[in-house]
C-alpha positions in Angstrom: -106.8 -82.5 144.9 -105.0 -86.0 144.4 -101.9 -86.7 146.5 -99.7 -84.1 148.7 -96.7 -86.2 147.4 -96.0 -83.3 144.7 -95.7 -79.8 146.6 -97.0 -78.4 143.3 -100.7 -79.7 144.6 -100.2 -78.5 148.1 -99.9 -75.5 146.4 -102.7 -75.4 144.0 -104.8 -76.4 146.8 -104.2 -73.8 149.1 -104.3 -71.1 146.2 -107.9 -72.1 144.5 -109.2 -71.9 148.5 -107.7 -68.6 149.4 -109.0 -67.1 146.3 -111.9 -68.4 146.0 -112.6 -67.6 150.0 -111.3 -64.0 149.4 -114.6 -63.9 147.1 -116.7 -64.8 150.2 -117.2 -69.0 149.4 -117.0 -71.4 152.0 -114.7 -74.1 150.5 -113.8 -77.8 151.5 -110.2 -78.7 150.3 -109.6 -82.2 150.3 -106.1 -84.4 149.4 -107.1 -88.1 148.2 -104.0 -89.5 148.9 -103.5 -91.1 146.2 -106.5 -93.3 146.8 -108.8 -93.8 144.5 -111.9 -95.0 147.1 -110.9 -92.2 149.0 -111.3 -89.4 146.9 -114.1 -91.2 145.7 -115.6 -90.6 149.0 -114.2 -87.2 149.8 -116.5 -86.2 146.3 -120.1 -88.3 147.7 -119.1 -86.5 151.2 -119.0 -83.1 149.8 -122.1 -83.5 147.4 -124.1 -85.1 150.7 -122.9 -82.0 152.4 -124.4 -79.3 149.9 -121.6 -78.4 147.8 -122.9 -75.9 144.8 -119.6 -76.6 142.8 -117.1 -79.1 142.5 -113.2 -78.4 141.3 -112.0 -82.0 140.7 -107.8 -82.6 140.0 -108.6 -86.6 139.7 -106.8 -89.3 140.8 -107.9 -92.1 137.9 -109.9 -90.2 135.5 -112.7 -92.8 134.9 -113.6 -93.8 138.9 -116.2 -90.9 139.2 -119.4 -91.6 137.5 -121.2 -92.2 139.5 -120.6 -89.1 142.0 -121.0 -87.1 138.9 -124.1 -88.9 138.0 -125.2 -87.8 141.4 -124.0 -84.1 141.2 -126.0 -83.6 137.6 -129.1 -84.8 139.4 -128.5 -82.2 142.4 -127.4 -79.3 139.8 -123.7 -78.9 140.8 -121.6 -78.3 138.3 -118.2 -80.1 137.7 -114.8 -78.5 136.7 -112.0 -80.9 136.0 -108.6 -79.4 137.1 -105.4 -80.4 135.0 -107.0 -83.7 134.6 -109.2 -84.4 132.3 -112.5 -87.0 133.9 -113.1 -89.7 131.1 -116.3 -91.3 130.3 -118.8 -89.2 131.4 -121.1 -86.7 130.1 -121.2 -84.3 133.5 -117.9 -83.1 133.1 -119.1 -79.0 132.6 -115.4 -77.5 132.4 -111.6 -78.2 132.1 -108.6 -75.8 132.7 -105.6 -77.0 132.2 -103.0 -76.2 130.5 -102.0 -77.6 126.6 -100.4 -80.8 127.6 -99.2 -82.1 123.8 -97.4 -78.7 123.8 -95.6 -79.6 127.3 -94.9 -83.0 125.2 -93.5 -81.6 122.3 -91.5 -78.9 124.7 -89.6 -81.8 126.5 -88.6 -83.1 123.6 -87.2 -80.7 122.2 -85.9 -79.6 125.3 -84.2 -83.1 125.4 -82.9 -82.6 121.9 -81.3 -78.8 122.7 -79.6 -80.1 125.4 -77.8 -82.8 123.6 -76.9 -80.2 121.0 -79.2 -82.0 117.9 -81.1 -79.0 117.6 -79.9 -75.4 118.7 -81.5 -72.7 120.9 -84.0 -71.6 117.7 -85.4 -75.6 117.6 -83.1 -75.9 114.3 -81.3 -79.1 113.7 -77.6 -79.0 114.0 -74.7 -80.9 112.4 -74.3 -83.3 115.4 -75.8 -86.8 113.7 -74.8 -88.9 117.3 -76.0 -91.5 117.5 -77.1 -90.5 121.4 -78.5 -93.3 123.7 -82.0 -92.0 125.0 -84.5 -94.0 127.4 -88.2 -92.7 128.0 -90.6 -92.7 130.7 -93.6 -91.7 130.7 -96.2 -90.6 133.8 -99.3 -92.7 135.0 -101.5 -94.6 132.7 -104.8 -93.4 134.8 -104.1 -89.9 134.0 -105.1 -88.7 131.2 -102.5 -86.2 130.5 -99.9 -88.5 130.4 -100.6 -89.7 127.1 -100.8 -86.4 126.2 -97.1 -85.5 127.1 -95.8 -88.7 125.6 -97.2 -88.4 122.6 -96.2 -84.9 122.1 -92.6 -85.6 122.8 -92.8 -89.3 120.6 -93.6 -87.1 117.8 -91.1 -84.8 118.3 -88.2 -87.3 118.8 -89.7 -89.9 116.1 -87.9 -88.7 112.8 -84.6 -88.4 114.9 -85.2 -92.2 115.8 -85.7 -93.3 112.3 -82.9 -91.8 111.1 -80.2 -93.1 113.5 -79.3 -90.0 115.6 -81.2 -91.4 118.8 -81.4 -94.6 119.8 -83.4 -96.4 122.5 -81.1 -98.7 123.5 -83.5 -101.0 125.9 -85.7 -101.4 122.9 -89.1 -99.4 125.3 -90.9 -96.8 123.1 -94.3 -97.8 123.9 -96.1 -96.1 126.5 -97.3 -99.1 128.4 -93.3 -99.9 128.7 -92.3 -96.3 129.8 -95.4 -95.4 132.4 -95.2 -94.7 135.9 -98.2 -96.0 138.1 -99.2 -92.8 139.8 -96.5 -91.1 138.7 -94.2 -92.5 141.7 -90.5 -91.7 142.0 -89.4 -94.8 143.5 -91.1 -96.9 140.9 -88.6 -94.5 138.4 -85.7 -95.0 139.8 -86.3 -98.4 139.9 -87.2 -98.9 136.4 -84.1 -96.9 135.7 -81.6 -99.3 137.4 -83.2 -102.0 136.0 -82.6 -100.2 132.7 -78.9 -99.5 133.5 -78.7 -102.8 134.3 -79.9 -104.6 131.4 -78.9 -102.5 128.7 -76.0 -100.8 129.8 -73.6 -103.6 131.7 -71.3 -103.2 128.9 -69.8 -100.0 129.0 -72.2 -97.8 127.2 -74.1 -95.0 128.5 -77.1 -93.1 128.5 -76.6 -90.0 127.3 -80.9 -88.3 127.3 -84.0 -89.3 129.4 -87.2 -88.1 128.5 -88.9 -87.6 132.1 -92.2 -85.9 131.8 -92.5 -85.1 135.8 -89.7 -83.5 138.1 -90.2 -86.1 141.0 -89.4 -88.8 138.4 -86.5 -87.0 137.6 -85.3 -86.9 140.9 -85.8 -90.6 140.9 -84.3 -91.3 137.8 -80.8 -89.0 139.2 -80.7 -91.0 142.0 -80.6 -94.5 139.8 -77.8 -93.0 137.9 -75.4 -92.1 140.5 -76.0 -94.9 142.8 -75.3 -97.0 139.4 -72.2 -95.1 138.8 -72.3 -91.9 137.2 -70.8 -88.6 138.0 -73.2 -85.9 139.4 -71.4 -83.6 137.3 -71.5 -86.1 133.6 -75.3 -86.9 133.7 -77.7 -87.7 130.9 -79.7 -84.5 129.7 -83.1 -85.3 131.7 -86.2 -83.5 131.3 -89.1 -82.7 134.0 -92.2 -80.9 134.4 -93.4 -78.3 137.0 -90.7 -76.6 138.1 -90.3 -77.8 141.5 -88.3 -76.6 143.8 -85.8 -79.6 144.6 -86.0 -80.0 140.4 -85.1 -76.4 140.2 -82.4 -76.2 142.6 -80.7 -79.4 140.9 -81.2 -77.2 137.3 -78.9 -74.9 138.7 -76.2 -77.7 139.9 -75.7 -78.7 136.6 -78.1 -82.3 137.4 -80.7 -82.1 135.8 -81.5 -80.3 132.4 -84.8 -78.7 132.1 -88.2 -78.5 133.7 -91.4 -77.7 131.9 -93.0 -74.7 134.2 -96.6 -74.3 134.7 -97.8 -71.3 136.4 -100.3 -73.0 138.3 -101.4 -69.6 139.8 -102.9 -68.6 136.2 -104.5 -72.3 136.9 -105.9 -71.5 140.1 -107.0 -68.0 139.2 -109.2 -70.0 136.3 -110.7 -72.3 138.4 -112.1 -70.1 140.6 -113.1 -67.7 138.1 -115.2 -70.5 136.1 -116.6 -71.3 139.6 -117.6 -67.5 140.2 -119.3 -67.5 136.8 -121.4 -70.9 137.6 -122.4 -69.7 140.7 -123.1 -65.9 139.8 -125.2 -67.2 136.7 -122.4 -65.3 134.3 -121.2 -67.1 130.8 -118.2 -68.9 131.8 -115.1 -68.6 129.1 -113.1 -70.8 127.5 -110.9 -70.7 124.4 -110.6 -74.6 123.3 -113.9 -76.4 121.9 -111.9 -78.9 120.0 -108.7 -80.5 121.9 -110.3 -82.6 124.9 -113.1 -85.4 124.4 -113.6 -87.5 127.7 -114.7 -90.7 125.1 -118.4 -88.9 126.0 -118.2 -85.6 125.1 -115.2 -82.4 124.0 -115.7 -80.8 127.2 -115.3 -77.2 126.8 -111.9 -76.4 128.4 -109.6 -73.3 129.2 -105.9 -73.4 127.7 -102.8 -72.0 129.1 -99.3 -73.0 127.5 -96.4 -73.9 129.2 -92.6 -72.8 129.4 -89.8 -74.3 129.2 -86.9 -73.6 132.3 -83.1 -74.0 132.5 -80.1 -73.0 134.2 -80.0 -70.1 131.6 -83.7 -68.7 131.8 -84.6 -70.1 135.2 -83.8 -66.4 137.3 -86.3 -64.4 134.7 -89.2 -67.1 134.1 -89.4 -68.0 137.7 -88.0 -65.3 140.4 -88.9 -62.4 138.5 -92.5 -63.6 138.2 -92.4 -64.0 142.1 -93.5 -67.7 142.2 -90.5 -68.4 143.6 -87.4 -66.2 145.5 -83.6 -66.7 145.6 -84.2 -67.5 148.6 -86.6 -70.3 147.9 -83.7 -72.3 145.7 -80.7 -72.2 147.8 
């Protein structure tokens, strides 16, 4: 696993190890710390060590060849977890779940809640124009582009035709990203947005924010800059964390995307089951995810978008969180 920075890995973690030791494996679980030399050794450790299969959530998606060179010649098969490894052929398996979707949800999401599209995703009469700024999460992931270019092509027509505007002038991705996806480097990006483009009186009124810790960031640049905690932009997030959640039902900040990362787990361990008991290992997208090498065979779930209205159903009632949990 990459970092312990976002609970939401913590949590992966300790779920693919429980289950997959409740099925009688002996597992090594490893956090890289953000660092990519150190998750590069954590990987050459575990293959020295014997491991039969490796469940990889990478940190930079292209710094592995060589320890996957080294597990193709030992016979250990490689499962990418919500990351996708680039630029090498002995990448066996992806889950993860359909990131352009998660995109495309925030978007609209972002749209909804500034009332140019209503609850059924059909435009309303409201023509703006609404100020909008973008980020966009690390450039060594290779989701991220993913989720940006879902929600660019989602929010492109309602740029060209007036009723958004990005008022700093940033649609590229290069311009929006977040090195390693780090709330601090948000927030800061976000004052110096507020800043530069917004001295004069106007206000931003939507932020795209494709991760709930850079949303947190992001909230924080706004009301240090100014801005009532109760008369914030409409900012989006993604994995329904818990802080993200609980500032969802104050009124802070909009949406979340939520990805049951249990289903995750559970598919992980199940493709490592199969490798290991010599069974066909499933997967239901052939087409979606080529590492610049190979499509590597890959296991889709889809994602679900959370507010203040739907939160209580989509993320209580499913038990992967309690009230209790979001007080």
């Amino acid at each position: 696993m990459p970092t312990k920075t976002s609970e939401r890995w913590i949590k992966d973690g300790n779920a693919v190890k429980s289950d997959l030791e409740a099925k009688g494996y002996k597992v090594d679980l490893e956090y890289g710390d953000d660092k990519i030399p150190q998750q590069v050794q954590q990987i050459s450790n575990m293959l020295t060590k014997g491991a039969k299969v490796l469940i990889i959530a990478s940190i930079d998606g292209t710094a592995l060849s060589d320890q996957l060179d080294q597990a193709a010649k030992s016979g250990v098969k490689v499962i990418a977890y919500d990351r996708l490894i680039n630029g090498n052929k002995n990448v066996d398996y992806y889950t993860t779940f359909d990131n352009y979707k998660v995109g495309v949800d925030q978007a609209t999401s972002l749209l909804t809640g500034l009332g140019v599209v209503d609850a059924d995703g059909k435009k309303t009469d409201k023509k703006g124009p609404f100020n909008i700024e973008l980020f966009a999460g690390s450039p060594d992931d290779n989701n991220a582009t993913f989720f940006f270019n879902g929600a660019m092509d989602t929010l492109k027509p309602y740029i060209s035709d007036g009723t958004l505007v990005v008022k700093s002038g940033q649609t590229g991705f290069t311009q929006a990203a977040t090195l390693r996806w780090d709330p601090a480097t948000a927030q800061k990006r976000m004052q110096n947005l507020i800043a530069s483009t917004y001295s004069g009186g106007a206000k931003v009124q939507g932020v795209l924010s494709p991760y709930d810790g850079l949303s947190i960031g992001i909230i924080s640049a706004l009301t240090s800059s100014g801005y009532a905690t109760d008369a914030l932009p409409v900012i989006t997030g993604q994995d329904a964390e818990a802080a993200s959640v609980k500032s969802i039902i104050a009124g802070q900040q909009y949406s979340t995307i939520y990805k049951d990362t249990r289903q995750l787990g559970k598919e992980a361990v199940k493709m490592a089951d199969n490798i290991l008991t010599g069974a066909k290992v499933e997967v239901n997208d052939t087409k979606s995810y080529n590492n610049k090498v190979k499509v590597v065979p890959t296991f889709l779930f889809q994602p679900t978008v959370v507010t203040k209205e739907n939160y209580k159903k989509v993320l209580v009632d499913s038990g992967y969180y309690t009230e209790a949990d979001l007080k």
